[in-house]
Every structure is written in structure tokens, then in C-alpha cells.
N, C-alpha and C positions, 0 to 999 in steps of 0.2 A: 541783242542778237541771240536768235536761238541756238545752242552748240549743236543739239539733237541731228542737224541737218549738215553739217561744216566736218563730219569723220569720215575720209573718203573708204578706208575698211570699213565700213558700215553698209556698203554700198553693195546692192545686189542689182544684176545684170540677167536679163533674159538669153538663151542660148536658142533657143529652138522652140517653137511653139505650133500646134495644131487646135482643131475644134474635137469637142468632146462629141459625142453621140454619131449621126451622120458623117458626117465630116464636113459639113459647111455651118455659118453662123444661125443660129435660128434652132436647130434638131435636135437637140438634147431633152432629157428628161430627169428626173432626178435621179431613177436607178443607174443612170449612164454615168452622170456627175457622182453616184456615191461610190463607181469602182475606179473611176479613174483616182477620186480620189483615195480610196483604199491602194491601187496599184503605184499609184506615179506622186502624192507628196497634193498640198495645197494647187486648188485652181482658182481661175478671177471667173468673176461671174457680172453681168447687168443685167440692172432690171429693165423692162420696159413697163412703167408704172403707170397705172389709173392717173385724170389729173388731179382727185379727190387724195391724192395722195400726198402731193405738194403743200399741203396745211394741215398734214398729221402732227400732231405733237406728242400724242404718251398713249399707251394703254391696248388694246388689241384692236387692229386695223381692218375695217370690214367697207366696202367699196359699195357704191350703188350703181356704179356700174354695170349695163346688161348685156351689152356685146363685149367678148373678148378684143383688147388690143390686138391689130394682126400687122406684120410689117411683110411688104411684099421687098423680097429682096432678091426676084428670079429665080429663087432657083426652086425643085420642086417639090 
């Protein structure tokens, strides 16, 4: 059994959470994500990945990809 996971002081708890950039999920940009994170401490981030990207293994990642991913999530 792994202990790593079994120390409940170990254990970190979310209190409060928003969207960086706009304020909905999607808007961000990196300059948005580099002050929050200068201002406020560590953020979580996902990707929405190429599927050329599901059989990366090593070395520097270049997509053939020619349309951007777009996720329509309503809002505008």
C-alpha cells in the first residue's frame, strides 16, 4: 500500500475558486494566467489537446493539425 496517500495532514482542501481571465471557462490567455499566478499562488490548468497528441512520447510536440480546437460552451 502506498503511505504517500494514507496522511490526512497531507491533505489539501479547495476554499474558494474562480476563472482566470474573462470570468467564464474558455477566456484566458497566458498573460492572464501569469498575473494570477504572480498575484494569488499556483493555478490548475487543461488542455484541450490535438488527438495527434494521445501518441506523444518524448521530444518536442508539433501537431498537423490545421483547424484550431474550439469548444462551444455558450457563452460569448
Amino acid at each position: 500500500m502506498d503511505t504517500c496517500f494514507n496522511k490526512k495532514d497531507d491533505l489539501w482542501f479547495v476554499k474558494d475558486f474562480g476563472y482566470v481571465g474573462k470570468g467564464y471557462y474558455g477566456s484566458t490567455d497566458e498573460e492572464s494566467m501569469m498575473k494570477e499566478i504572480y498575484e494569488n499562488g499556483p493555478i490548475v490548468v487543461a488542455l484541450n489537446a490535438a488527438p495527434d497528441l494521445y501518441y506523444y512520447s518524448s521530444g518536442v510536440f508539433i501537431t498537423n493539425a490545421q483547424e484550431p480546437l474550439i469548444q462551444d460552451n455558450g457563452n460569448p
